[in-house]
N, C-alpha and C positions, 0 to 999 in steps of 0.2 A: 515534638520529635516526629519524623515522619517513618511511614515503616521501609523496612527493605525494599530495595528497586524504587523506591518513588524518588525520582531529580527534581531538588528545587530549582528554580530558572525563573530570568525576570526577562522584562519585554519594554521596550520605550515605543510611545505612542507619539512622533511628534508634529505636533498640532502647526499649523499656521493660515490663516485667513480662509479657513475652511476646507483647507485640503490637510491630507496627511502623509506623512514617508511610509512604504511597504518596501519591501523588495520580495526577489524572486529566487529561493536557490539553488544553487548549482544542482545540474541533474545528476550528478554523480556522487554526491553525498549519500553515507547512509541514514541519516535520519530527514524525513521530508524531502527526499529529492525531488529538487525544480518545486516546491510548492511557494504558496504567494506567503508571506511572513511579514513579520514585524523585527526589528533590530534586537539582539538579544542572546540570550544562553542561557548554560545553565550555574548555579552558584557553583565555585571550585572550594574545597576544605582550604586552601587557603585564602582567601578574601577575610578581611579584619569582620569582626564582631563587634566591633568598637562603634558608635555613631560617628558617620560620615561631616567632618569639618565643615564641610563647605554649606553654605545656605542655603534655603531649602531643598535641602537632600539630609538634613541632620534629625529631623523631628520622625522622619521613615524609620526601620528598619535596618541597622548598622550593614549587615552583611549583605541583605538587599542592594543597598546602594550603592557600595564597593562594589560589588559584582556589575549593578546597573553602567556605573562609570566604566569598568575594565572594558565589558562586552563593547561600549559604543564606541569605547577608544579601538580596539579592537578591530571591530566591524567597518567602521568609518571615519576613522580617521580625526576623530571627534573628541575634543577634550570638554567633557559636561561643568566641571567646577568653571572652568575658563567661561564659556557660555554663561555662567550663573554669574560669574565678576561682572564682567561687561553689560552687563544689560538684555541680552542676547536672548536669553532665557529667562523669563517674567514668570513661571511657576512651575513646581512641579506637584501632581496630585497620584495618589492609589485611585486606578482608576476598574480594575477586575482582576480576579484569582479563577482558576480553572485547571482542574484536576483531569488527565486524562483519561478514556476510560477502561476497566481494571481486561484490554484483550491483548497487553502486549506486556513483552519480559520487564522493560523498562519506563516506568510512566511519569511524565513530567507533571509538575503542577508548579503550575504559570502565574507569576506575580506581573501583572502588566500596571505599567504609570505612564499618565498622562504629562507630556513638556511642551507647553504652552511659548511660541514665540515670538519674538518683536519681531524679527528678521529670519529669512531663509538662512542656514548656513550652507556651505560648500563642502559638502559630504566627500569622502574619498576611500569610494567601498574597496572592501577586501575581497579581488575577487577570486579566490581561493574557497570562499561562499556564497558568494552575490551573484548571481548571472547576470541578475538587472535590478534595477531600481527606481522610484518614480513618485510624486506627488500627485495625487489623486484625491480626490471627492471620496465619501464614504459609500456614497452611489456607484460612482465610477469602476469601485471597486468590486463589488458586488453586482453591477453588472455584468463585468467580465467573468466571475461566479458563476453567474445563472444561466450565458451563453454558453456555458460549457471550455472556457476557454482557459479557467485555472483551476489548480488545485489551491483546495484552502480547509485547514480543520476547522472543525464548529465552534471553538469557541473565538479563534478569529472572524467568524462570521459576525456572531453576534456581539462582538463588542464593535463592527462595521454598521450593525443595524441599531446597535444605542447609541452612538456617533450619529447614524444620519436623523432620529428621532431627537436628540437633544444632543447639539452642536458642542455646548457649552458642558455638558452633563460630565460628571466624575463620582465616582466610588458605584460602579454597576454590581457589586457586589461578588456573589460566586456565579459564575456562569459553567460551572461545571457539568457537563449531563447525568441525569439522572435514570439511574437505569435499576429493575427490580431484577435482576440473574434468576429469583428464585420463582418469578413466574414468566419469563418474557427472554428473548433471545435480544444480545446487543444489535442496535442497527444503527447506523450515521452515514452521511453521502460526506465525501473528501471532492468527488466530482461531481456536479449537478448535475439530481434523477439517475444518478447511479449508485440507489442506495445498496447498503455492504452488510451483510449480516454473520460476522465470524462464529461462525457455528462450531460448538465444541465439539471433535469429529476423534476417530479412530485414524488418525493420521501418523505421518510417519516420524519421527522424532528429528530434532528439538519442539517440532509445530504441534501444536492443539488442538489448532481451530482450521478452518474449510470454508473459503469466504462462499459464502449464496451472495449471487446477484441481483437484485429486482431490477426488470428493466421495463421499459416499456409507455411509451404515451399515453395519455387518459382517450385517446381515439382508437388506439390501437393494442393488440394484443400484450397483456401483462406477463411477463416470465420469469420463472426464481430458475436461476440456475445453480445447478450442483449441491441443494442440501443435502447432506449426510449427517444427521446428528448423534451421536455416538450412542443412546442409550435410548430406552424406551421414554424416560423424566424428560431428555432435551427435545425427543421429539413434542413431548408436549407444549414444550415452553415455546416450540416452532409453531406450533399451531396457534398456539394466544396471541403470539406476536404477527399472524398471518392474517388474523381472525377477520379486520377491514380492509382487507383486499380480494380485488373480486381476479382472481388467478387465473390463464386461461390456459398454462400448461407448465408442466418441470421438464427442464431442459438440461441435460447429461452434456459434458464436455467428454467425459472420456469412461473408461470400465473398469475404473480401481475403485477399490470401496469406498476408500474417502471421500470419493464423490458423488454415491447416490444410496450408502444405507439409510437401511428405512424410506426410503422414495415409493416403493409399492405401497406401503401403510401410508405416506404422507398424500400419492394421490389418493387413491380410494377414500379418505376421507377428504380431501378438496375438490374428489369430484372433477376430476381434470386428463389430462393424456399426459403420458411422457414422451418427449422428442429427445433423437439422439442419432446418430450414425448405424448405420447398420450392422457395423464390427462391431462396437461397442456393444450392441441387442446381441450378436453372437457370443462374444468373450462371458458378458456377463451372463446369460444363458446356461453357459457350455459351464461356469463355474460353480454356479447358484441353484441351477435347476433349469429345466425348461418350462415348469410352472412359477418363474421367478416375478412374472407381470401377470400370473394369472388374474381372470376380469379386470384388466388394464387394456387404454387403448395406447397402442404405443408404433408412435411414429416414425418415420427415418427422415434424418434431415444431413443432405449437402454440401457440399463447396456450391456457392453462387445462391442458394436459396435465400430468401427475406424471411428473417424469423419474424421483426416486430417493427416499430421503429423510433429512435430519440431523436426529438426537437427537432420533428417533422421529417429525418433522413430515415432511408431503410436501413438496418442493420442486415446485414451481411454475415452469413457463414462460410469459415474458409477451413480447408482442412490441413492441420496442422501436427503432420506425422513425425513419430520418432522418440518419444516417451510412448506413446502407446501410439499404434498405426492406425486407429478409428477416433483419435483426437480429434476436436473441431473448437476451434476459435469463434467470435463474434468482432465484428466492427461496422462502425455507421462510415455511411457512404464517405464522407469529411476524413476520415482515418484518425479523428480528434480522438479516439481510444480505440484500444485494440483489449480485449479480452482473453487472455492467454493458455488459460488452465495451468497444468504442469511443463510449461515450456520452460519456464523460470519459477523460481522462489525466492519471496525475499528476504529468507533466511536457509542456510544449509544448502544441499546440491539436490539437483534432481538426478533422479536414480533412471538412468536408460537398460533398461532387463530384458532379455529374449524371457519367451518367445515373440511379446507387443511389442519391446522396445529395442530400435534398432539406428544407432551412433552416427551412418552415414544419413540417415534421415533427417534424422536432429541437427547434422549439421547444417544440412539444406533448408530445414524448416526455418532456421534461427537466421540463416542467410535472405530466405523469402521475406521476413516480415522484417527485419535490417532495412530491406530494402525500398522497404512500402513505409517506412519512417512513421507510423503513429504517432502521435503527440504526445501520449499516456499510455502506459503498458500497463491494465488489471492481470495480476496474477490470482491463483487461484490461492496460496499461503503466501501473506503478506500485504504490507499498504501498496494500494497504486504507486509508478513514480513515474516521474516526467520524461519523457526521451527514450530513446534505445539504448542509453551508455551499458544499461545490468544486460542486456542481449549481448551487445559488441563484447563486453568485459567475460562474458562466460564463453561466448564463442572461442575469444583468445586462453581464456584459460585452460579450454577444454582440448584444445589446438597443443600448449604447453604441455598439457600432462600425456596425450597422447605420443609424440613425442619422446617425451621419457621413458612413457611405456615399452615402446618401440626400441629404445638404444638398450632396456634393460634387459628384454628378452631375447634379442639378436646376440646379446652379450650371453648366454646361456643361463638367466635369473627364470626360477622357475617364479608360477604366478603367485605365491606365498614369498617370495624374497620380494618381488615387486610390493606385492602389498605393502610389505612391510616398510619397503622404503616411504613408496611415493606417495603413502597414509600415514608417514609415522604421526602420531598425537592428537591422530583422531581417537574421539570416543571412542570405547571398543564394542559399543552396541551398533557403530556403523559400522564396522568392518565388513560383513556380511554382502551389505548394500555395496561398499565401494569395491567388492572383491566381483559383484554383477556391472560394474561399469568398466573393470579392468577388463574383462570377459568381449564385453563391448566394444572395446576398442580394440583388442587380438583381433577377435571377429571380420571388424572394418580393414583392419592391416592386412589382413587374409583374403579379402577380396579382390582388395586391391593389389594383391602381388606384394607385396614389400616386407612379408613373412612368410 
């Protein structure tokens, strides 16, 4: 029995003359948007417990393989027992299990099987979650990894790099990461040499964690950006996990807490500079102390500056106003990722608050980098996703509510009957928050004349 929040979920691996089927999903999904994958889901309460009739699929796992058949039917248009009649499909093997790791609400743990073929079939993806699809090398695949050019979790990596090690190979065991919380902070890269360190933070609710950065070429300057780890213990476990890395500076996205407590302690003992905006030096200053960097060397950084650089491009600071007005983004010259901070989240809403935050900004911000199309949006709570679709989608949303705002108040709703409406069934620990984004948008409607 598995505990609460952990999804069981199976994966088909299928094999033919040395290539294998991935696909790519949709960037607008919420779990793994636009990442490189394998065909598959997760087990539903009803799929049979029974063992699966048909041959070799009966010796598995009953509800494994009910689910392994629904998903492919599903997914591709694929009938697996049919495949197994005909000849079509000459085996199937347990080929890895992989538990994800314990930094989100909801964690799969992945039953992957290897299906060995005589013949290609003629897939017919669904593409409702397939963007794309493709037969590849286990190289090929991981190639395109290491260029920087997909998203893909770890433990699909590495059943790519026991695939190109032993072609033939099955039963890789658990490929789960392993990870010690009670000395060491979580890290994994989803994009290559961008590794993610979710650091347990004083952040705003439902979120926990505060992604840090590492970015940076072995030529070039190494950067953590944004640790804040909530307590004196995590900062420690930030330093063990930092301990092999030679750091050449912390680099501040913006002047909320969640993104740089404990950074005065964390350089002083790394021995490094803080880089940041120069609002942000003022905001956090003006709240914390002016002796807040005291014996710290602390930097200002840019729109247009080169902080560092990935897979030989300079990255790029851009300033990215409107959750807070001394916001500042990162991107390699390529635009293959954009670094976001609080532009977005990928979960709950970002809170736009006077005096930093200011609605017409955000909207323009979220217009500017629309438009410069990145390939990958790093937010600063949340997994990387592929595309701009959570930009476009919050622009429009936030477009909607305003909107409402606007018909409610023109209508004579004071900003307490609005809330009430246009938040009914939120948490009521956000009401606060969403009562400063109503605020926000009065604000912007007031400028503009149209209140």
């Amino acid at each position: 029995m598995l505990p609460d929040k952990i999804i069981a979920s199976v994966a088909a691996v299928f094999c033919h003359q040395g290539e294998i089927f991935a696909l790519r999903r949709q960037s607008y999904l919420q779990a793994f948007p636009g990442y490189e994958s394998f065909p598959g889901g997760k087990i539903d309460r009803d799929d049979p417990d029974l063992p699966h009739s048909s041959p070799l699929l009966r010796e598995w796992d009953g509800k494994r393989m009910h689910a392994l058949v629904r998903e492919v039917r599903e997914e591709l248009g694929y009938d697996l027992p049919a495949g197994i009649a005909s000849g079509q499909v000459t085996a199937v093997h347990y080929l890895a299990k992989a538990l994800a790791p314990p930094v989100v609400a909801a964690r799969f743990f992945l039953h992957v099987f290897r299906i060995d073929l005589e013949t290609r079939p003629v897939f017919s993806a669904d593409a409702g979650e397939i963007g794309d699809c493709f037969w590849k090398t286990p190289r090929q695949l991981l190639d395109s990894f290491e260029r920087g050019d997909a998203l893909m979790v770890p433990p699909l990596r590495w059943v790519l790099q026991a695939l190109e090690r032993d072609p033939q190979g099955v039963d890789f065991g658990d490929l789960s990461p392993r990870f010690d919380e009670d000395r060491y902070v979580i890290s994994f890269e989803q994009l290559s040499e961008v590794r993610i360190l979710p650091v347990p933070s004083n952040t705003f609710p439902p979120v926990k964690r505060t992604n840090a950065f590492l970015l940076g070429d072995a030529d070039a300057p190494r950067i953590l950006v944004d640790p804040s780890p909530e307590s004196p213990q995590v900062l420690e476990k930030l330093l063990s996990t930092l301990r092999q890395e030679k750091l050449s500076a912390l680099f501040l996205t913006h002047h909320h807490h969640d993104h740089h407590e404990h950074v005065p302690q964390l350089a002083g003992r790394l021995g490094v500079p803080v880089w940041m905006s120069e609002d942000t030096r003022e905001r956090i200053e003006r709240k914390h102390g002016a002796d807040y960097f005291a014996g710290l060397v602390v930097e200002t950084r840019r729109e247009g500056d080169v902080l560092t650089r990935w897979k030989g491009e300079d990255v790029m600071v851009y300033a990215i106003p409107g959750h807070d007005a001394g916001q500042l983004g990162l991107a390699p010259e390529s635009l293959r990722w954009f670094l976001v901070g609080d532009l977005i989240q990928g979960a709950g809403t970002v809170v736009i608050a006077p005096p930093e935050g200011d609605m017409a900004a955000y909207y323009s911000t979220l217009e500017r980098v629309i438009a410069l199309d990145p390939a990958v949006i790093l937010p600063s709570h949340g997994a990387p996703m592929r595309g701009t679709y959570r930009l476009r989608e919050t622009l429009r949303h936030r477009r909607e509510r305003e909107e409402a705002i606007h018909r409610l108040f023109v209508s004579g709703k004071t900003k307490a009957e609005i809330l009430d409406t246009v938040y009914r069934g939120v948490d009521p620990r956000l009401l606060p928050f969403a009562m400063l984004n109503i605020e926000s948008h009065l604000d912007k409607l007031g400028r503009e004349g149209r209140i």
